[in-house]
C-alpha positions, 0 to 999 in steps of 0.5 A: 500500500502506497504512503499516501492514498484515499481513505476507504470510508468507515462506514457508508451508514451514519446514524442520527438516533435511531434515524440511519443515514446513508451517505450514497442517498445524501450525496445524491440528495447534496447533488440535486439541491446544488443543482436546482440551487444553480439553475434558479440563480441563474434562471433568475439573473436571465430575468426569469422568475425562479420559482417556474425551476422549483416547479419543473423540478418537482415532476423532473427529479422523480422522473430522473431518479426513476430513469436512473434505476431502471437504467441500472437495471436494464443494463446490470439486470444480473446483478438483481435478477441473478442466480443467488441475487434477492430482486428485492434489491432492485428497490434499494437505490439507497445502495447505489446503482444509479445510471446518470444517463437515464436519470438526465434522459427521463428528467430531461424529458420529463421537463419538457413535456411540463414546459409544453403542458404549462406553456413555460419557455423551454430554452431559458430554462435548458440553459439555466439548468445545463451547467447545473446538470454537470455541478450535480453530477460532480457532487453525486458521484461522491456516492461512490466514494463510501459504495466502493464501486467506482474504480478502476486498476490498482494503482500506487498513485498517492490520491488512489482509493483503499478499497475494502477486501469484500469490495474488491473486483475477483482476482484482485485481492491482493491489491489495496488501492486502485485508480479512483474513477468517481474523482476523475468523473468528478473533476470532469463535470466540473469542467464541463460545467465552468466549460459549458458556462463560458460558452453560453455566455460567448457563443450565446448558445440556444438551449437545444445547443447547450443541451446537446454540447453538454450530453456530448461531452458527457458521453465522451467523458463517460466512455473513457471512465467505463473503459478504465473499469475492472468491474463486471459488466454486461457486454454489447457487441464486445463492449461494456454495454454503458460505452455502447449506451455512450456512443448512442447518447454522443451520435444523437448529440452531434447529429442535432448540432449540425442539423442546427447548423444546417439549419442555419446556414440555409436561413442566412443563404435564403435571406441573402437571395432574397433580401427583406422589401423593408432593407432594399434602397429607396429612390425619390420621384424627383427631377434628379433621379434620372442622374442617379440613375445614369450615375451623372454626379450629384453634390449633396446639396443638390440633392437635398435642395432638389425639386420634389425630394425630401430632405436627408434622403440620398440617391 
């Protein structure tokens, strides 16, 4: 074991009287209340009011921690439906096993079937709550810090994880510190978050934009964590099955954004062929517009002074 290395938690459960807290639970609880914390202010500072967050919030993060567990379930089935596993497990998501890529696909989702139900704007609030998306997730996946599940190869790093013997990865156990993947997702989503937030602000993003970029990276910085995973993992066409799921979420995303690029080159290509009546340039009925024509010069004065014309209109 290395001289430096990250504690292994004591304990995943504390305890307030008779009342067990759960560390896996409180991140994620710590995760969702900074999110929806930094999504407000910065709905508000948009000039929006910061109450219309609290009540897309309300039907978004039930809808998102349902996807997150029927996302875990879906691709790690065997280990709640196993030979020797209890199905009861699959309730207790207080214990881990959290797909983040299906709690921001249902909660997404779900935020905007409200917004299109109650009439509120969409895109102001996709763009307050992007940047949010990856501080929550920065926050929540401290969870796998105290679940010892997040790791990878062991490793004699001095910031590489003790993991515990019963929570080491078959074949393993005879290592004590292995690469600590919930710190590396985290200091990712933190970047993605200042990332996502400077580019907002410089590029002025829409919030369908902001949205795919943020997915984007997320899969991208997603991908490279599971390949780094020693744990089992149901497989798809050779892969881990959460790469496979990646790869989907990162296509779909790049094929939005230059959709909307596309889009938006037809539109400037068809309003220079066809200019607005409004912005093409005016000659006055006057003695002198056969000159303009002709382009016979024309001083100023002449043309401001001139018979029929109106003042300060130029030929």
């Amino acid at each position: 074991m290395p001289a430096a290395y990250l504690p292994t938690p004591a304990s995943p459960v504390w305890h307030l009287g008779a009342i067990p807290v759960r560390a896996y639970a409180l991140c994620m609880v710590v995760g969702v209340v900074a999110g929806l914390w930094l999504t407000g202010r910065r709905y508000r500072r948009a000039g929006y009011r910061p109450r219309v967050i609290l009540d897309v919030a309300t039907i978004a993060v039930p809808v998102g921690v349902l996807g997150a567990r029927l996302y875990s379930l879906a691709t790690n089935s065997d280990r709640y439906f196993g030979a020797g596993r209890d199905w009861t497990d699959a309730l207790r998501v207080w214990d881990g096993g959290m797909g983040v890529a299906g709690a921001v696909a249902a909660g997404a989702l779900a935020a905007w079937v409200y917004c299109r139900r109650t009439g509120i704007e969409i895109g102001p609030v996709a763009l307050a709550a992007v940047p949010a998306l990856a501080v929550a997730q920065a926050i929540s996946v401290w969870g796998n810090w105290f679940s010892q599940e997040l790791y990878g190869r062991p490793s004699g790093l001095p910031w590489a994880v003790a993991i515990s013997p019963q929570h080491r990865v078959g074949g393993y156990q005879a290592f004590a510190t292995f690469q600590p993947l919930f710190l590396y997702e985290s200091l990712f989503d933190v970047l993605i978050a200042v990332g996502l937030g400077l580019a907002i602000r410089k590029y002025l993003l829409s919030g369908g934009q902001a949205f795919a970029l943020y997915a984007a990276l997320w899969a991208v910085g997603g991908a490279v964590i599971e390949s780094l995973r020693i744990d089992y993992s149901t497989r798809m066409f050779g892969l881990r099955i959460n790469i496979v799921a990646m790869a989907v979420v990162l296509i779909l995303a790049c094929s939005y954004l230059v959709a909307l690029r596309r889009q938006r080159l037809m539109r400037v290509a068809i309003q220079r062929a066809d200019p607005p009546a409004a912005q093409r340039a005016l000659r006055p009925r006057s003695s002198r517009a056969t000159s303009g024509n002709i382009d016979i010069a024309a001083s100023d004065d002449q043309r401001d002074n001139a018979p029929g014309s109106l003042p300060g209109m130029r030929l």
